[in-house]
C-alpha positions in Angstrom: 4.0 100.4 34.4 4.5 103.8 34.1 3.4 105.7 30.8 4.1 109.6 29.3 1.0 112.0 30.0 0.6 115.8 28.9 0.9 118.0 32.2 -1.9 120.0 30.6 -4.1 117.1 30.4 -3.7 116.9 34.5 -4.9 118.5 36.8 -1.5 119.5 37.9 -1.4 121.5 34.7 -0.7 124.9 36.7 1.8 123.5 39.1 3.6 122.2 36.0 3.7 125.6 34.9 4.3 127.3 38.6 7.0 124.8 39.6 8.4 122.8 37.3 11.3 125.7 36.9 11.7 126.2 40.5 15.2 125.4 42.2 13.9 123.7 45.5 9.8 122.7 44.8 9.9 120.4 47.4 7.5 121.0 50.2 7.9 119.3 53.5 4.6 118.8 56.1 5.2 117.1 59.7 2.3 115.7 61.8 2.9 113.7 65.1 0.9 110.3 64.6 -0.6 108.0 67.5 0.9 105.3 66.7 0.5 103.1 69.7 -1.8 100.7 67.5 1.2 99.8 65.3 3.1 98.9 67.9 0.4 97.0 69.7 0.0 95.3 66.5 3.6 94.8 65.9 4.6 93.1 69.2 1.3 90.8 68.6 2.0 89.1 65.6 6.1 90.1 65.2 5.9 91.9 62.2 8.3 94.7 62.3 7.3 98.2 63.4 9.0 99.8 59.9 7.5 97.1 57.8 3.9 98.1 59.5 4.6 101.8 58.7 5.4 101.1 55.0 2.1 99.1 54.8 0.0 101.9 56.4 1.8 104.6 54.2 1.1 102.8 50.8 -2.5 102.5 51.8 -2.7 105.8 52.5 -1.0 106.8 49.5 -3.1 104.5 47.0 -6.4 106.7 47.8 -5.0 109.6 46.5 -4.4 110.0 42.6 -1.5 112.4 42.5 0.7 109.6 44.3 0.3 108.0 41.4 2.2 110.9 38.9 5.6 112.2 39.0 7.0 115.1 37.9 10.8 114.4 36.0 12.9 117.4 34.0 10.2 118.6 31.3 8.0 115.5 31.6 4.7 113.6 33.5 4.5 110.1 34.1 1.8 108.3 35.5 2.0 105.1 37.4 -0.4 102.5 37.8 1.4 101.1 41.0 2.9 102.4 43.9 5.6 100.9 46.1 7.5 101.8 49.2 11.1 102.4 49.4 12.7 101.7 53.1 16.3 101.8 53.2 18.2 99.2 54.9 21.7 98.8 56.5 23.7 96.1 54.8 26.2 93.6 56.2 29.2 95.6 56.0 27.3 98.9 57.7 26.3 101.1 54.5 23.1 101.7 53.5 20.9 100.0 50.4 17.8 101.3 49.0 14.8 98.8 48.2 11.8 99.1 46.6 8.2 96.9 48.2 5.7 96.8 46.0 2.8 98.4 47.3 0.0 95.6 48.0 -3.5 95.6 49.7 -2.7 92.1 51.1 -0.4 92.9 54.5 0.5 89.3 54.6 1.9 89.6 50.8 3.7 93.0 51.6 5.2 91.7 54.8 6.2 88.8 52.9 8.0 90.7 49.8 9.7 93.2 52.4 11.5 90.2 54.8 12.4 88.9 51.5 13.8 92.1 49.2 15.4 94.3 52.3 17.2 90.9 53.3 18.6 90.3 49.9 19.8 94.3 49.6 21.2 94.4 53.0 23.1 90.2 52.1 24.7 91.5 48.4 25.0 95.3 49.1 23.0 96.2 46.7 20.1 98.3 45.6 16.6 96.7 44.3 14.9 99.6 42.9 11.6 99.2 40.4 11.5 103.3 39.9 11.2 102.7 36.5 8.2 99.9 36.6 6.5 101.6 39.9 5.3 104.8 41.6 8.2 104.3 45.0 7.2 106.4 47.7 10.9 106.3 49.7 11.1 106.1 53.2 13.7 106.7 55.8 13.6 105.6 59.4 16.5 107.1 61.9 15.8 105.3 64.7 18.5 106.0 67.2 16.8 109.0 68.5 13.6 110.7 69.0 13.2 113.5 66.0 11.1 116.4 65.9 11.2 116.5 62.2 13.2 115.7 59.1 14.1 117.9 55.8 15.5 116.1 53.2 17.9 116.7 50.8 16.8 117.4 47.4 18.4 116.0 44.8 16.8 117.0 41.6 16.9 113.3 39.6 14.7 111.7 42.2 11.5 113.8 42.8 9.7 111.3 44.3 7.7 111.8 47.9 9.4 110.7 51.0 8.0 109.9 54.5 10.9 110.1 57.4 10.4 109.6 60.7 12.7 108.6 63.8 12.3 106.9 66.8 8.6 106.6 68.4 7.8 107.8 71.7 6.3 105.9 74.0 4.0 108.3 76.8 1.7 107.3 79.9 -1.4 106.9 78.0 -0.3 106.8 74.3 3.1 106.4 72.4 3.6 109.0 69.3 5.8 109.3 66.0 6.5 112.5 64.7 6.5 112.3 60.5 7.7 114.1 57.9 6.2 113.9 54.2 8.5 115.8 51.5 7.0 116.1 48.6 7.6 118.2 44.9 5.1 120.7 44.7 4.5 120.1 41.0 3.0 116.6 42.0 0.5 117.7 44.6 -0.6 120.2 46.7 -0.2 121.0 50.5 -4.1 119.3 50.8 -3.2 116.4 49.1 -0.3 115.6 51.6 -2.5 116.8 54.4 -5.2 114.3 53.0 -2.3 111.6 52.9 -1.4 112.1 56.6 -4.8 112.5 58.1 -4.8 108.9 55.5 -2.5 107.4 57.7 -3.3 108.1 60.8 -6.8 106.3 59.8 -5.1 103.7 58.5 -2.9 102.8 61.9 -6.0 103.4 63.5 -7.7 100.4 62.1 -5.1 98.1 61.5 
């Protein structure tokens, strides 16, 4: 559910003011993660290595309250759920974007994500709750290693994303560069700093 709030009554209240005019507010952060617990974890039980990385970034995400608010044209919602957007390749080789809603329970998430990415990428079709949830969207691009990614910004979707490419796997540890884009009107450099150093913590005890 998402409801109307006052940007003054945020604490975003400045930003709103700062930003909210601005032709490109987005703000991108990249941080190479150690993510050889993921895939450790991954290649144990056979849940996908992407699926994992959604988890980890939702839990990350859910600590932190201005996940929770977007910034649209002259307005300030607030969410009261988040959910993770990956986007999948569909059977006749386009792409299709999906929304998993965000939950604590991995088995559940793991469970909604086989089942909604498979039914976008069978009917070529988007499954989007943007207007019932907080999405966080993803993008993996795993057919190379990447330093980092900059989005694209296209002014009607000014949610966060998390991109990342294809993991590299090293003598004693294997590593993921990631990149977090964010609109600056929504939270701070701190807050996405907070978010990675989040996830990192969060592979790190999965």
């Amino acid at each position: 559910m998402k409801t109307v709030v006052s940007p003054q009554e945020t604490p975003r209240a400045a930003s709103f003011e700062l930003w909210m005019s601005s032709p490109m507010p987005m703000v991108t952060l990249v941080k190479t993660l150690n993510v050889s617990r993921l895939l450790k974890v991954s290649k144990r039980t056979g849940m996908k290595f992407s699926m994992l990385m959604c988890w980890c970034i939702g839990k990350a995400a859910s600590r932190i309250d201005e996940f929770y608010m977007l910034p649209t044209e002259d307005k300030m919602y607030r969410f009261d759920r988040l959910a993770v957007g990956p986007v999948v390749v569909n059977c006749k080789g386009g792409i299709n974007y999906c929304d998993i809603p965000y939950d604590e329970d991995l088995e559940k998430f793991n469970a909604d994500y086989l089942d909604i990415c498979s039914r976008a990428a069978a009917n070529c079709q988007n499954l989007c709750l943007d207007d019932q949830l907080m999405v966080i969207g993803t993008s993996a691009i795993v057919q190379t290693e990447l330093d980092c990614i900059v989005n694209q910004y296209a002014k009607g979707f000014n949610n966060p994303m998390v991109m990342w490419g294809k993991y590299h796997k090293g003598l004693c540890k294997t590593t993921l560069p990631v990149s977090v884009q964010f609109h600056h009107v929504q939270m701070d450099g701190a807050h996405a700093a907070r978010f990675l150093e989040g996830l990192q913590q969060t592979i790190n005890s999965l």
